[in-house]
C-alpha positions as CSV (number, residue, x, y, z in Angstrom):
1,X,-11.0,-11.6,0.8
2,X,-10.0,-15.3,0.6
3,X,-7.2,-15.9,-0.5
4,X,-6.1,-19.5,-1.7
5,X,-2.0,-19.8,-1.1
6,X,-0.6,-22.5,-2.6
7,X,2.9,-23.6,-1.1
8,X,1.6,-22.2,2.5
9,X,4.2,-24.3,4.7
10,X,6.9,-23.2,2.2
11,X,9.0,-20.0,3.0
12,X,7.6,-17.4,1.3
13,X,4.0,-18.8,0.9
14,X,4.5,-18.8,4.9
15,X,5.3,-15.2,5.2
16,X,3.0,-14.3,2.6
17,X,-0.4,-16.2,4.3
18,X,0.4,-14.7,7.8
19,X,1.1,-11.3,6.0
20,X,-2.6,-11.6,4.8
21,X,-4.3,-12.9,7.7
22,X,-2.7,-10.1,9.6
23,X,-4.7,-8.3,7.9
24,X,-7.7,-10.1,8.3
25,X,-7.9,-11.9,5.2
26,X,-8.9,-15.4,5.2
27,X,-6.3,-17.8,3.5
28,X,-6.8,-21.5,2.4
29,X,-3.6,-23.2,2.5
30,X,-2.5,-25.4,0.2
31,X,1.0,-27.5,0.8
32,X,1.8,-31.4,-0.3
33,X,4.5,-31.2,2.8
34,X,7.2,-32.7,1.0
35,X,10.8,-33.9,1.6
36,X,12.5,-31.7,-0.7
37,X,14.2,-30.4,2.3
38,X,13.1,-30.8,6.5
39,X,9.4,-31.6,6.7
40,X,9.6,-30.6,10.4
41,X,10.8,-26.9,9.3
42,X,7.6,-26.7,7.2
43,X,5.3,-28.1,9.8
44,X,6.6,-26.0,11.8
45,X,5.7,-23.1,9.9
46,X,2.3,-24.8,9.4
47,X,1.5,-24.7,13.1
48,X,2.2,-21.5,13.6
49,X,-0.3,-20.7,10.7
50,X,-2.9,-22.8,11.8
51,X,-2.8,-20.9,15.5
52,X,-4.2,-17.8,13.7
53,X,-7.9,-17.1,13.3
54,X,-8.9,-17.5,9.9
55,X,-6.2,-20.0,8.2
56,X,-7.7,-23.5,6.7
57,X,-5.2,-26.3,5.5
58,X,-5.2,-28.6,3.0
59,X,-2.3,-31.2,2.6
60,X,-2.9,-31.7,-1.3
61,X,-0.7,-32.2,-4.2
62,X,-1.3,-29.4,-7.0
63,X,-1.4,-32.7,-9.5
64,X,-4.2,-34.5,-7.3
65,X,-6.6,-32.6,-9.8
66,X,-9.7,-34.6,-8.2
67,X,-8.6,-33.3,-4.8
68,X,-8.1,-29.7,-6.6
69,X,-11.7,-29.9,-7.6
70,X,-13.0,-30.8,-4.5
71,X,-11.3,-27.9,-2.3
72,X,-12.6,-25.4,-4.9
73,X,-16.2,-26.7,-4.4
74,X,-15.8,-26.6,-0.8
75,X,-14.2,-23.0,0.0
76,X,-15.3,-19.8,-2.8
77,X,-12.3,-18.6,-3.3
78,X,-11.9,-15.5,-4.0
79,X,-8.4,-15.2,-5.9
80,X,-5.0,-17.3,-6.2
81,X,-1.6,-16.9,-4.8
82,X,0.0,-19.9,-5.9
83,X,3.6,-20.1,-4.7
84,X,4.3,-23.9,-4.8
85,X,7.0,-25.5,-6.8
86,X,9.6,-27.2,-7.0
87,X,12.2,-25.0,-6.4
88,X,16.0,-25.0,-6.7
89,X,18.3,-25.3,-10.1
90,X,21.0,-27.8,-9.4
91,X,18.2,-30.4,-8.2
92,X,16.5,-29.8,-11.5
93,X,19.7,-31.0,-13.1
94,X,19.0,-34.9,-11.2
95,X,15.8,-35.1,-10.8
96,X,14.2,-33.5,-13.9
97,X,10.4,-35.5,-13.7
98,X,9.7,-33.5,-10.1
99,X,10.2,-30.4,-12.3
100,X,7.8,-31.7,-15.2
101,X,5.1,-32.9,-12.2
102,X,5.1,-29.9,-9.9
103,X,5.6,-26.9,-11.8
104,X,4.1,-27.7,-15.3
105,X,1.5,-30.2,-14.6
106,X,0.9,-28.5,-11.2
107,X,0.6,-25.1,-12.9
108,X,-1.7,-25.8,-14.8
109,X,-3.7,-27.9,-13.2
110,X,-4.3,-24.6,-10.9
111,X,-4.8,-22.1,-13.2
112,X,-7.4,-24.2,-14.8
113,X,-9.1,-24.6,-12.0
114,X,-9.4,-20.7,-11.8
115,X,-10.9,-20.8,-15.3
116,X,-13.4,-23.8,-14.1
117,X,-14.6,-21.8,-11.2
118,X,-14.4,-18.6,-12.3
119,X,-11.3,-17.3,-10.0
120,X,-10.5,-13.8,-12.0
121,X,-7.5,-12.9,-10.1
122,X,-4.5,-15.3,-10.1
123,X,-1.1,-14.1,-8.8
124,X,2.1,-16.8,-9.6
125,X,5.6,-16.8,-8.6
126,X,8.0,-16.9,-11.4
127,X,12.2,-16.6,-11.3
128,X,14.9,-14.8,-11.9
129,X,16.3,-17.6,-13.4
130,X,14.0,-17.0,-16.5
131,X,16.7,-14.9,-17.5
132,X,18.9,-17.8,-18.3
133,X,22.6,-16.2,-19.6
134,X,21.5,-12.9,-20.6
135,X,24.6,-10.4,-20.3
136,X,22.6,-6.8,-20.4
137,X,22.1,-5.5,-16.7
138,X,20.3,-5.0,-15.2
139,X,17.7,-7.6,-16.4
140,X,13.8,-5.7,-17.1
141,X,11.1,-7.4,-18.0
142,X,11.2,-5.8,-21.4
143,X,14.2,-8.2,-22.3
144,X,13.8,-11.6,-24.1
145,X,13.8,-14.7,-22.1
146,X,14.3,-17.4,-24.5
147,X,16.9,-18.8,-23.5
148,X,17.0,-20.4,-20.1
149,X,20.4,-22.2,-19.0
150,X,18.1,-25.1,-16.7
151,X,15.2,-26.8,-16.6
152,X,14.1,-25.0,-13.3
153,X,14.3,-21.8,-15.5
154,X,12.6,-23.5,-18.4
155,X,9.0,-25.1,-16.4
156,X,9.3,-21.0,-14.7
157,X,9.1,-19.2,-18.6
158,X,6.8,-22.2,-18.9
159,X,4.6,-21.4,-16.7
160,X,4.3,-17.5,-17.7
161,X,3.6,-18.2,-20.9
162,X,0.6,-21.0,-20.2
163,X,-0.7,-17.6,-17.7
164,X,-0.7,-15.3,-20.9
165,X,-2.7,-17.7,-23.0
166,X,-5.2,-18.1,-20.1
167,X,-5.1,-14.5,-19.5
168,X,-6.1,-14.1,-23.2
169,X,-8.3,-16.4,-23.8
170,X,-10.4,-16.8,-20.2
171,X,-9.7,-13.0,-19.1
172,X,-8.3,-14.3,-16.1
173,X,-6.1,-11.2,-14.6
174,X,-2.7,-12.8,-13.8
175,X,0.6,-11.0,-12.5
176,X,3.8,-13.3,-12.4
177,X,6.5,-12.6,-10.2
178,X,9.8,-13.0,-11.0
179,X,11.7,-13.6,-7.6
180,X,15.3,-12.5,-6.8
181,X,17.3,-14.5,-4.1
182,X,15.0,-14.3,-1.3
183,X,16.3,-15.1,2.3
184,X,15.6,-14.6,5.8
185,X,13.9,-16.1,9.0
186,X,12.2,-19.0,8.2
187,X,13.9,-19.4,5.2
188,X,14.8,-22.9,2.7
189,X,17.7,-25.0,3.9
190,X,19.0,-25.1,0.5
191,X,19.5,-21.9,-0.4
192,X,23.1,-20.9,0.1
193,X,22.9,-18.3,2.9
194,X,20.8,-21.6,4.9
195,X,23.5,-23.9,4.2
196,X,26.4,-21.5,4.8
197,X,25.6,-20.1,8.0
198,X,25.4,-23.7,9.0
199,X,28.3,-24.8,7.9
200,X,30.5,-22.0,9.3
201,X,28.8,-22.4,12.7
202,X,29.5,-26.4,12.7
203,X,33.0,-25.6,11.1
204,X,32.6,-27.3,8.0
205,X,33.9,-25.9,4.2
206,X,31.3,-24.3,1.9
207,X,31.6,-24.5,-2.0
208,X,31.7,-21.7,-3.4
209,X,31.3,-21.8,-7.4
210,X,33.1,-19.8,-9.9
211,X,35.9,-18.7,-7.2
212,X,33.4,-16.6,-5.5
213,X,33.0,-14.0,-8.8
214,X,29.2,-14.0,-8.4
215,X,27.2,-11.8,-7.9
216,X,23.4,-12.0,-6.5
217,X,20.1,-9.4,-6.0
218,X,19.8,-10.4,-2.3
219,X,16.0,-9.7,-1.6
220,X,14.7,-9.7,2.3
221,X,11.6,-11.8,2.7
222,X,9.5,-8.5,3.9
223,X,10.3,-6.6,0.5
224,X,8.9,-9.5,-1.6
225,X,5.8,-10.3,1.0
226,X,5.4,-6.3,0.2
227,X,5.1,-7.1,-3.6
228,X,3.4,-10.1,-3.5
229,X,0.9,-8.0,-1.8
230,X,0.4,-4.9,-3.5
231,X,0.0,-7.6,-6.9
232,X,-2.9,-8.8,-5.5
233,X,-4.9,-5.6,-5.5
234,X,-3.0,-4.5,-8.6
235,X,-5.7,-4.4,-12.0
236,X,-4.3,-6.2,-15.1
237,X,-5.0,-8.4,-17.9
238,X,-1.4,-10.2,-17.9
239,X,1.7,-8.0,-16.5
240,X,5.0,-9.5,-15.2
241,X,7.3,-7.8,-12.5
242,X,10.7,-8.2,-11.3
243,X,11.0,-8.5,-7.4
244,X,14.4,-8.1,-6.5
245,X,16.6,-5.1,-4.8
246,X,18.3,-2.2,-6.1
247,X,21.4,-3.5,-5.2
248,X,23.9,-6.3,-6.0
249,X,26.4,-8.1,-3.4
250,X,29.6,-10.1,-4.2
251,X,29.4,-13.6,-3.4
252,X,32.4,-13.2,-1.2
253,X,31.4,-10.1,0.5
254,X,28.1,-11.8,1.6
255,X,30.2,-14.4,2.6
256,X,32.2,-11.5,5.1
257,X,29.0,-10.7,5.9
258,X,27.9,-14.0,7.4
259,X,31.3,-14.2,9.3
260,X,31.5,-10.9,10.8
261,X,27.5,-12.2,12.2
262,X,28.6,-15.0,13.1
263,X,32.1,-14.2,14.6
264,X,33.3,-17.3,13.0
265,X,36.0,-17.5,10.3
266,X,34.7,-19.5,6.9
267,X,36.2,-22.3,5.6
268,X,36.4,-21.8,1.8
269,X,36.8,-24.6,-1.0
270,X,36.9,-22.9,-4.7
271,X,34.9,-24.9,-7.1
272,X,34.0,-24.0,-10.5
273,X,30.9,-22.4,-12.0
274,X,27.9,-25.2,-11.6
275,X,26.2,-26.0,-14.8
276,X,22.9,-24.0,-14.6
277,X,24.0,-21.1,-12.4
278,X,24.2,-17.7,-13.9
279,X,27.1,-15.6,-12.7
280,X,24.8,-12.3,-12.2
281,X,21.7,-11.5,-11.7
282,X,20.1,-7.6,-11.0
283,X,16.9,-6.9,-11.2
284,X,15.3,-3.6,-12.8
285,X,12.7,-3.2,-10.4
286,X,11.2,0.1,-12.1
287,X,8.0,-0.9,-13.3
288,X,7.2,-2.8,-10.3
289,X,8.0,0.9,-8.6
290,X,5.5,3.1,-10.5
291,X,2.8,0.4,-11.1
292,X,3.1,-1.3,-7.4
293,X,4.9,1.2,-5.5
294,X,7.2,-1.3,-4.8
295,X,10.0,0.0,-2.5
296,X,12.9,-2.8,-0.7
297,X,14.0,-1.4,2.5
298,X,16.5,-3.7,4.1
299,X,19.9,-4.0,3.0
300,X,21.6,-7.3,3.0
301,X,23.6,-6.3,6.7
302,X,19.9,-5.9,7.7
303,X,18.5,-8.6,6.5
304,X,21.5,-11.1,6.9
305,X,21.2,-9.9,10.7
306,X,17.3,-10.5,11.2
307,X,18.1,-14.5,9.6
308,X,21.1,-15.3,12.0
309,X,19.0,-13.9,15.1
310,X,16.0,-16.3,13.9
311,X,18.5,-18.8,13.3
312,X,20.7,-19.4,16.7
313,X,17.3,-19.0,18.4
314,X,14.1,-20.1,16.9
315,X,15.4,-22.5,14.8
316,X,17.8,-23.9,17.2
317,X,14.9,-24.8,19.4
318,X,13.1,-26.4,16.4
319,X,15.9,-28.6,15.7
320,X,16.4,-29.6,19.1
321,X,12.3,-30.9,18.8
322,X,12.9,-32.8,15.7
């Protein structure tokens, strides 16, 4: 199979394309390399991918529809995995137009090119943010998501409802994914595991919103590459699945977590609950269980482990190249 992966330098489009070429797919990466956070982190991901036998890369922006065209005349793909976005909530609330550009134009510029060239099985990340400030837990994807709480949430239901209508109408066979918290090596500086083990290492405060009573669905970047997966061999018109874990942590006890790791006391500064953030999220992960067999194994001592190892050594030695 070819597989086109959009977002292939990012962190879990990374995972995701050397998952598949592992298994000797061939993957056509897609990635605009920008400097939403460290370029050299994603190049750096790039290069390993482009050491492996069978991995193609473009450096293309999803709304260069022109350049979109052209990659689908060159390579036959054989179905979509597209990743890319621009990710993050709080950035969404200054700098709503890269929102707007990347995730709806993008979007759809993608999925129309499925329908153009006659790509029948498209597979999309969506968010756990869809879920906006819904109180019933844990969230299924049975419940109404109306009502997002930011525009990163909003351009994510977006997006799953412009798959639907090209589901219906162009029998493309689309599975979303809504994503829960994923971390580990090779993950995003700005997700708040990144920026805390950093912080505690140099000695610096983290924030930590709503006095630390949050609560997340920590998900280990293996579990989700395990999803993402299984969705692409999984048969169906339109379905959407949760891919979280089964269990919640406590902002503060991941925080315990990082410093027991680390062996470093944090340096805590209580702010209040950000506009945008929801103060829980859980995902029911039972229909992505009977329809994709979809089981997490790694708890978040596990996986917490596995990032701060990759951290004080790979990416150390990144840094010190950059």
């Amino acid at each position: 199979m070819k597989t086109l992966v959009t977002g292939s330098a990012g962190f879990i489009g990374f995972h995701v394309s050397a998952a598949l070429l592992a298994q000797g797919d061939e993957v056509v990466g897609l990635d605009d390399l920008n400097d939403y956070y460290d370029v050299g982190l994603k190049l750096a991901r790039n290069a390993i991918l482009q050491n492996k036998s069978g991995y193609n890369f473009y450096r293309l922006d999803l709304c260069d529809y022109e350049g979109l065209t052209k990659l689908f005349r060159t390579e036959k793909i054989d179905r979509i995995c597209h990743l890319a976005a621009q990710p993050g909530v709080r950035y969404s609330l200054t700098n709503p137009f890269a929102y707007q550009k990347s995730n709806n134009e993008g979007f759809l510029n993608i999925i129309e090119g499925a329908r153009q060239f006659g790509i029948k099985q498209f597979v999309f990340a969506s968010s756990s943010s869809v879920y906006g400030g819904n109180t019933k837990l844990p969230f299924s994807v049975d419940d109404r998501v109306d009502n997002p709480i930011s525009l990163y949430a909003a351009t994510k239901r977006s997006n799953e409802l412009v798959a639907h209508v090209y589901s219906h109408l162009y029998g493309i066979q689309v599975i979303g994914l809504r994503f829960f918290t994923v971390y580990g090596p090779w993950g995003r500086p700005d997700m708040a595991y990144f920026s805390f083990t950093k912080a505690i290492l140099d000695g610096q405060p983290i924030d930590v919103y709503n006095q630390g009573k949050m609560t997340r669905n920590f998900t280990y970047i293996d579990d989700i590459v395990a999803g993402v997966k299984a969705s692409l061999v999984y048969n169906a018109k339109y379905e959407i699945f949760n891919l979280g874990n089964d269990k919640t942590v406590e902002l503060l006890s991941f925080i315990s977590c990082l410093e027991k790791l680390l062996g470093k006391k944090a340096k805590l500064t209580m702010m209040p609950l950000q506009p945008g953030d929801p103060i829980e999220t859980w995902a029911d992960i039972s229909s992505a269980k009977k329809k994709l067999n979809y089981r997490p194994k790694t708890d978040i001592e596990a996986g917490l482990k596995e990032f701060v190892a990759w951290f004080q050594t790979e990416y150390a030695k990144e840094k010190q190249h950059v």
